[in-house]
C-alpha positions as CSV (number, residue, x, y, z in Angstrom):
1,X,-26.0,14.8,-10.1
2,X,-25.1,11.0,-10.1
3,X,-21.7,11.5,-9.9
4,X,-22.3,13.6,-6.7
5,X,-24.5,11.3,-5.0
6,X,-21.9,8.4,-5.9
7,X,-18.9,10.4,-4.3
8,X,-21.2,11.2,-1.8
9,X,-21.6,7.5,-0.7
10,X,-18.0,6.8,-1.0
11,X,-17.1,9.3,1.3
12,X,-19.5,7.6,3.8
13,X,-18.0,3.9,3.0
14,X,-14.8,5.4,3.6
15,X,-13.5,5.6,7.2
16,X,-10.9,7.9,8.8
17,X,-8.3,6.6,11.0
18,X,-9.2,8.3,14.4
19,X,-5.3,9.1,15.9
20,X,-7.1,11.2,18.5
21,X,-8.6,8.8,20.2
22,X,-5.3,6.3,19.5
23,X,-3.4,8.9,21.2
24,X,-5.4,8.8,24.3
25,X,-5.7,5.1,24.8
26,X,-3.8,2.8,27.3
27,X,-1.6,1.0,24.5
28,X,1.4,0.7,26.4
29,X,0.7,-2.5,28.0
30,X,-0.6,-5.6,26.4
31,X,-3.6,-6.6,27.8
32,X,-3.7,-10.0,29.8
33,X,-6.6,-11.7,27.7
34,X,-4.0,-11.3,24.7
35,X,-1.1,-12.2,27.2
36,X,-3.1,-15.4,27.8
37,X,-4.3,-15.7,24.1
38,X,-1.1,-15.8,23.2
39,X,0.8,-18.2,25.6
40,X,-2.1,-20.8,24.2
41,X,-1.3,-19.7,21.0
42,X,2.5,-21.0,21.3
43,X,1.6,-24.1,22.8
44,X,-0.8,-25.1,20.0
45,X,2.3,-24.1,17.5
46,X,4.6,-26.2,19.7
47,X,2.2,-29.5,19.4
48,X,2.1,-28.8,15.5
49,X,5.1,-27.2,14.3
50,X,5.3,-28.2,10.4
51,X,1.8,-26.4,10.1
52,X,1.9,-22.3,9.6
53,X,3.7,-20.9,6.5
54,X,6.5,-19.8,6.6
55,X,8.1,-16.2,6.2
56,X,10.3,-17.6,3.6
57,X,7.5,-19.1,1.7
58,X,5.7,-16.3,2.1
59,X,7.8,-13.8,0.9
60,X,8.5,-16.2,-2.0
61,X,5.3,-15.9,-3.2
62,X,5.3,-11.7,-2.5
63,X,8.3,-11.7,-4.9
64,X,6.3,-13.5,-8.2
65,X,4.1,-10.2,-7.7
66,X,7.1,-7.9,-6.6
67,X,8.9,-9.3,-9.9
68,X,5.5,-9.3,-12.3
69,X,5.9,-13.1,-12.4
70,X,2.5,-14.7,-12.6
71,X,4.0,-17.6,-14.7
72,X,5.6,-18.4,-11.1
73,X,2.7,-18.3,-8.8
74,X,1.2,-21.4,-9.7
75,X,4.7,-22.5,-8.5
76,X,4.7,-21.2,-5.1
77,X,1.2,-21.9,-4.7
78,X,2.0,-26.0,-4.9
79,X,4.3,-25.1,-2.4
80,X,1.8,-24.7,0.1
81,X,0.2,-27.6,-0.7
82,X,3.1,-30.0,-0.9
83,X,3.6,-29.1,2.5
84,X,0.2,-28.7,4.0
85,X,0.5,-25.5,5.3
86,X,-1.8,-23.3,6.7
87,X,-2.2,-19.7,8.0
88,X,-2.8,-19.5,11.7
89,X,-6.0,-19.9,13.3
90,X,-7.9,-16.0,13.3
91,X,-11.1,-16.9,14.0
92,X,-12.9,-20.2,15.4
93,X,-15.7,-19.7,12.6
94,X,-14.6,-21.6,9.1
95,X,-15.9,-18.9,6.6
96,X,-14.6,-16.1,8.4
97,X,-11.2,-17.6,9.0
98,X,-11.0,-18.3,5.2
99,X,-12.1,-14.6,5.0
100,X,-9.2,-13.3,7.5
101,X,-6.6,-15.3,5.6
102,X,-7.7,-13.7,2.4
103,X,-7.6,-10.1,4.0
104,X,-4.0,-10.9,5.4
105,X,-2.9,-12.1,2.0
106,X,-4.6,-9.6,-0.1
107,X,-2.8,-7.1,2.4
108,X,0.5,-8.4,1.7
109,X,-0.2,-8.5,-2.0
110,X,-1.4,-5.5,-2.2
111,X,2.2,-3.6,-0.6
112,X,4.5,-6.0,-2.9
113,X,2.3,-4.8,-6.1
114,X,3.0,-1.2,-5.1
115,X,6.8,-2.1,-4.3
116,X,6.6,-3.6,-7.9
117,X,5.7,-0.8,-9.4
118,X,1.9,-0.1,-9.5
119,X,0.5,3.4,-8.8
120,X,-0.7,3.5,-5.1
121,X,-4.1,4.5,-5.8
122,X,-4.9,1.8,-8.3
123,X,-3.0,-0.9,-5.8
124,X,-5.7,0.1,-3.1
125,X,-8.7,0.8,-4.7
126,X,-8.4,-2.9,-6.8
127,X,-7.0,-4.1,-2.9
128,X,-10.6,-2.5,-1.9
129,X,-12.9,-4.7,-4.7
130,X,-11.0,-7.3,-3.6
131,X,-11.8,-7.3,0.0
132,X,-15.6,-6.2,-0.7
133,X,-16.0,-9.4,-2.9
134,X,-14.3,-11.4,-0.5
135,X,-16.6,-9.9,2.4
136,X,-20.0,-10.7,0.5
137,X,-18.6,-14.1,-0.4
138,X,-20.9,-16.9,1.7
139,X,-19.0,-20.1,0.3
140,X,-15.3,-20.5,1.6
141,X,-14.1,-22.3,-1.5
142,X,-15.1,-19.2,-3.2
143,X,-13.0,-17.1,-0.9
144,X,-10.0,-19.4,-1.7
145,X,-10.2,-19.7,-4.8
146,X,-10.0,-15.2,-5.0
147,X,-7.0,-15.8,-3.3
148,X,-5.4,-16.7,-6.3
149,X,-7.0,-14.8,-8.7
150,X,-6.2,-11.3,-7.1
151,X,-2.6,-12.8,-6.9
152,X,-2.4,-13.4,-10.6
153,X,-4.3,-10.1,-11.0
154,X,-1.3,-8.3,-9.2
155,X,1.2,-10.1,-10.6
156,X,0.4,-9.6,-14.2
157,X,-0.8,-5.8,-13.5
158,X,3.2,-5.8,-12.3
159,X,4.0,-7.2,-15.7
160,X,2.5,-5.1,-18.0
161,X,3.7,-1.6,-15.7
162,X,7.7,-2.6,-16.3
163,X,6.8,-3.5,-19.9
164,X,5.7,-0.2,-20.6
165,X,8.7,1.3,-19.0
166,X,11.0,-0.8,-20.8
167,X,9.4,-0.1,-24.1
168,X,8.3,3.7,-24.0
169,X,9.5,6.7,-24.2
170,X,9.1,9.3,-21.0
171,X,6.7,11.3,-22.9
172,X,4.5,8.2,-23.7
173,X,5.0,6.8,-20.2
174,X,3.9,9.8,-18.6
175,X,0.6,9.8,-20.7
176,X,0.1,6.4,-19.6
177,X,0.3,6.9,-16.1
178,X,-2.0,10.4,-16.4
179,X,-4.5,8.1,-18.5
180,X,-4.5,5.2,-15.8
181,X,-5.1,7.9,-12.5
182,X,-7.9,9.4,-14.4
183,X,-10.2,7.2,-16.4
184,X,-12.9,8.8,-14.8
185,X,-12.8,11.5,-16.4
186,X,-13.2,13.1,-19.7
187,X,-9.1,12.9,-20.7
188,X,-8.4,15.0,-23.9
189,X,-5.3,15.1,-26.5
190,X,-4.6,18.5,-25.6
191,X,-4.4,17.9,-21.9
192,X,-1.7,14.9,-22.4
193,X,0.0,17.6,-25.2
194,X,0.6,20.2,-22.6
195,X,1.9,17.7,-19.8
196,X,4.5,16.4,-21.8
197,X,4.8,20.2,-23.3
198,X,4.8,18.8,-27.0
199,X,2.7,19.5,-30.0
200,X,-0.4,17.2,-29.9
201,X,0.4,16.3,-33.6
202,X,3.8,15.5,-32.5
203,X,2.4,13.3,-29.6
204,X,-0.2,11.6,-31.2
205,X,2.2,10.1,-33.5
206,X,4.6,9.3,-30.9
207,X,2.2,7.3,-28.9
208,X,0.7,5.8,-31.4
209,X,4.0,4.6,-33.1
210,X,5.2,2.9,-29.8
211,X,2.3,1.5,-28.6
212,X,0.1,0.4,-32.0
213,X,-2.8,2.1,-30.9
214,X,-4.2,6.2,-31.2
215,X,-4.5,7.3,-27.6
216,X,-8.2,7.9,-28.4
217,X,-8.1,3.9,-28.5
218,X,-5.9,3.8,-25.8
219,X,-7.8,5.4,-23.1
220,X,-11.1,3.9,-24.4
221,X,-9.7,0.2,-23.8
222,X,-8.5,1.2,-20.4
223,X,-12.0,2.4,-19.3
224,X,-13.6,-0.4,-20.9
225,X,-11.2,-2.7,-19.3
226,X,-11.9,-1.3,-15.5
227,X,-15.5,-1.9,-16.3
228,X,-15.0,-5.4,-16.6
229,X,-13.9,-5.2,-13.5
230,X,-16.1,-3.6,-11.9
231,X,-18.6,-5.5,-13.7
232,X,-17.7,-8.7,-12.7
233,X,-16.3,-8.2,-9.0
234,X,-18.8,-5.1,-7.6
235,X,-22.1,-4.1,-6.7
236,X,-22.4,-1.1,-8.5
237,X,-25.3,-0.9,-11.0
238,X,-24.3,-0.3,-14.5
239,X,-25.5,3.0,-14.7
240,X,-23.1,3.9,-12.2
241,X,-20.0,2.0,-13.7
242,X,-20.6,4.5,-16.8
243,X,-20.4,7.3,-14.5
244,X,-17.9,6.7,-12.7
245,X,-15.6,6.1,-16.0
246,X,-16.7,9.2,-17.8
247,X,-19.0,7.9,-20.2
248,X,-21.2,10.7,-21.7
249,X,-24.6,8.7,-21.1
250,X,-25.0,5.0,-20.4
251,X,-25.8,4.6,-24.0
252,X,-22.7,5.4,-25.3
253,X,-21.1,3.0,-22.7
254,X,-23.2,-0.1,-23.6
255,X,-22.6,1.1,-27.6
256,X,-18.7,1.2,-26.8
257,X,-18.7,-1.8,-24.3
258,X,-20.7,-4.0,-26.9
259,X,-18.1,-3.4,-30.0
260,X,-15.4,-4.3,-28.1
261,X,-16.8,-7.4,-26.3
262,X,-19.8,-8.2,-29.0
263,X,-21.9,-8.2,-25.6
264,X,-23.7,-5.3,-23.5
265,X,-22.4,-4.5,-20.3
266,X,-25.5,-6.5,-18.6
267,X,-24.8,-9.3,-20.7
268,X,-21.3,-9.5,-19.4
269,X,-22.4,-9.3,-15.9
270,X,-24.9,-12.3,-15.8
271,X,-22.3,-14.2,-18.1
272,X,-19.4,-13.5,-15.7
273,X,-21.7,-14.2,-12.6
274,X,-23.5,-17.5,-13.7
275,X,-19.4,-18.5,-14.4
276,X,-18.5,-18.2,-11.1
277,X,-21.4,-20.0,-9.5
278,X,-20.4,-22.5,-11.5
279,X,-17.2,-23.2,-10.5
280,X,-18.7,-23.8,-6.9
């Protein structure tokens, strides 16, 4: 029942793109308020040209997440700062315009982690707790400073994805990648056993011999580790985290979530929470 009511909402939160109304829309010419906009927006540019990014710098910064370079960011991040440059002016109100920047950057991040290697679906639904955080965020420095953490987030996500395809085997790479597109749900050895179309003996020992770990362990530290997540950077209660992830009751959750952390899941939040305030 609560997972119902849960999907029930996303769908809601969700919206479609309406090409049916697109299609019937005057698009072909630009309209003379943006005409205008825009002409003003040139002049501005041309009394302060050293100010935007630039594509190059830009794209240099795409590539540390493209490459699964987080090492680099900090980098490319001075960069910006050295030269004192900024993203253009979208909106005449200072928290939302820190707010639009971080949209247009978490955007771009977003496509170059996906280029990199990450599976769409986790790529946009992390892109999604991202933007909501950003969205509730009333303190620009706090918008800024997610800027760079969902950068390094990327980036290192990148990392760890061509590490496990330089390391495993197809068999254990494929259960990995099953594992990751559904942790929220109940993921059994015998499932993985009859992807790969081996003995579940044969690949228990497999997977556990290349990565150090059972897959039992495996799939529990992967849950536990997107509830982190989710614990620190959305609003959804803690029952529904467990849900969400698979968890038999919320019991077991906080049980599991507490020997792997030495916390409870609650715990964690207020921890991770009073944290942040503090850095502002």
């Amino acid at each position: 029942m609560l997972r119902r009511c849960i999907l029930e909402r996303l769908v809601i939160m969700k919206v479609r793109l309406d090409t049916k109304t697109m299609k019937n829309m005057k698009y072909k010419e630009t309209p003379q308020d943006i005409i205008l906009a825009y002409r003003q927006a040139m002049f501005d540019q041309r009394e302060t040209p050293d100010s935007t990014i630039l594509y190059r710098m830009e794209e240099k910064l795409q590539n540390c997440i493209r490459q699964g370079e987080p090492e680099r960011l900090e980098e490319c991040l001075q960069e910006f700062d050295d030269n004192n440059r900024m993203m253009g002016c979208m909106s005449k109100d200072p928290l939302r315009q820190a707010q639009y920047t971080f949209i247009s950057g978490l955007t771009l991040a977003t496509r170059s982690a996906i280029e990199g290697g990450i599976p769409e679906i986790e790529a946009y639904n992390l892109s999604d707790v991202y933007a909501q955080k950003a969205d509730t965020s009333k303190k620009i420095d706090e918008v800024l400073q997610l800027f760079a953490v969902v950068y390094y987030d990327f980036a290192k996500r990148v990392q760890r994805t061509k590490k496990q395809r330089r390391s495993y085997s197809h068999p254990v790479s494929l259960c990995i990648s099953y594992i990751l597109d559904h942790l929220h749900y109940q993921i059994t050895l015998l499932e993985l056993a009859r992807l790969c179309k081996l003995s579940p003996q044969y690949l228990s020992a497999l997977f556990r011999k290349e990565t150090g770990r059972t897959i039992t362990d495996y799939i529990m530290n992967e849950k536990l580790e997107t509830a982190k997540q989710m614990i620190t950077y959305s609003e959804h209660t803690l029952q529904e985290i467990s849900s969400y992830l698979g968890f038999c009751s919320h019991s077991s959750f906080t049980a599991h979530f507490r020997k792997y952390y030495g916390s409870t899941p609650r715990e964690y939040r207020n921890s991770s929470r009073t944290y942040h305030l503090e850095l502002h």
